[in-house]
C-alpha positions in Angstrom: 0.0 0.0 0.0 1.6 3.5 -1.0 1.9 6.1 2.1 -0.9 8.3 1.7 1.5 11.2 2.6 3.8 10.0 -0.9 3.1 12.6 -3.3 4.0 12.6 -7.0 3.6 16.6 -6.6 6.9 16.8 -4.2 8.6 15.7 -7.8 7.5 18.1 -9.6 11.1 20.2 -10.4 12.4 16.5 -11.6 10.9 15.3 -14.1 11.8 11.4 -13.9 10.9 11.1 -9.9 7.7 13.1 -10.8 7.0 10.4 -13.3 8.5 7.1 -11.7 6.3 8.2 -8.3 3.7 9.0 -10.6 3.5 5.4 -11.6 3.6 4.1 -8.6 1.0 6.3 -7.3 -1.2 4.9 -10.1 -0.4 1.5 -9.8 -0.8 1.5 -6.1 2.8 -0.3 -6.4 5.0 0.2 -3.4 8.8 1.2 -3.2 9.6 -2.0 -1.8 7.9 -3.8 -4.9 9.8 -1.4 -7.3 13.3 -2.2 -5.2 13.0 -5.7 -5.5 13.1 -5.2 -9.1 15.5 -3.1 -9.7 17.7 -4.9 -7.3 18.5 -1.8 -5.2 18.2 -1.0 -1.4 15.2 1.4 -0.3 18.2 4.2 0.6 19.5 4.2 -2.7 16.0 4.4 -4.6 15.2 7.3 -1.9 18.3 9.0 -2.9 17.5 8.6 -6.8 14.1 10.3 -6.3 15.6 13.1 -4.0 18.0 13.6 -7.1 15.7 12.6 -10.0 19.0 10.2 -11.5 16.9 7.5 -12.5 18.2 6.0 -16.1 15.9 4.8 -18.8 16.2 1.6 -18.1 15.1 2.2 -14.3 12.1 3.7 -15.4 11.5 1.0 -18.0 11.7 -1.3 -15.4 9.5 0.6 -12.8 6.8 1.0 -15.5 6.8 -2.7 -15.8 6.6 -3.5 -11.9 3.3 -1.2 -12.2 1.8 -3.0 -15.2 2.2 -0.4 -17.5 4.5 -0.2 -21.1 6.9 2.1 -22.6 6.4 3.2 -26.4 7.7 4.7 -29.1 5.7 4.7 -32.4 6.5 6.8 -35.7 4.3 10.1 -36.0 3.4 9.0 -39.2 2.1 5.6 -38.3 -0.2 7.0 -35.8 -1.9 9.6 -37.5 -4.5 7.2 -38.5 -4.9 5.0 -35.6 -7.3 5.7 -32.8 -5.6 7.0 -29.7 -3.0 5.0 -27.6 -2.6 7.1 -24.7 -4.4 5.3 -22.7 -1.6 3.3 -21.1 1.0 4.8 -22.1 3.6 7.2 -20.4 5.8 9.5 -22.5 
């Protein structure tokens, strides 16, 4: 269960804590799930999200903890499609 006093908000200035917390707000995922995945102590993710230093890959992987997928498609191959921003974070 995610701290009800963890706000996505408090990320705001960095961009990739805003949006790994983000996920995990969403997800209701908790840090402890998203540590065990990325094979890191609960200090050292603290740290990351004081600093906003998360790589691609971390976020990759904390989007996938939290159910959700990373995407890139071709503007051009979308402009005909029905919206996919459903369920997915850019």
């Amino acid at each position: 269960m995610i701290n009800p006093r963890f706000k996505a908000d408090t990320y705001k200035d960095r961009p990739k804590s805003y949006l790994v917390s983000k996920l995990m707000i969403e997800s209701g995922t908790d840090k402890d799930q998203v540590c065990a995945k990325l094979c890191m102590s609960r200090k050292v993710f603290d740290c990351k999200l004081n600093r906003g230093s998360f790589s691609f890959e971390d976020i990759q992987d904390v989007a996938q903890v939290c159910g959700y997928v990373i995407e890139f498609r071709k503007a051009d191959s979308c402009l005909n499609e029905e919206p996919f921003l459903e369920n997915v974070i850019i």
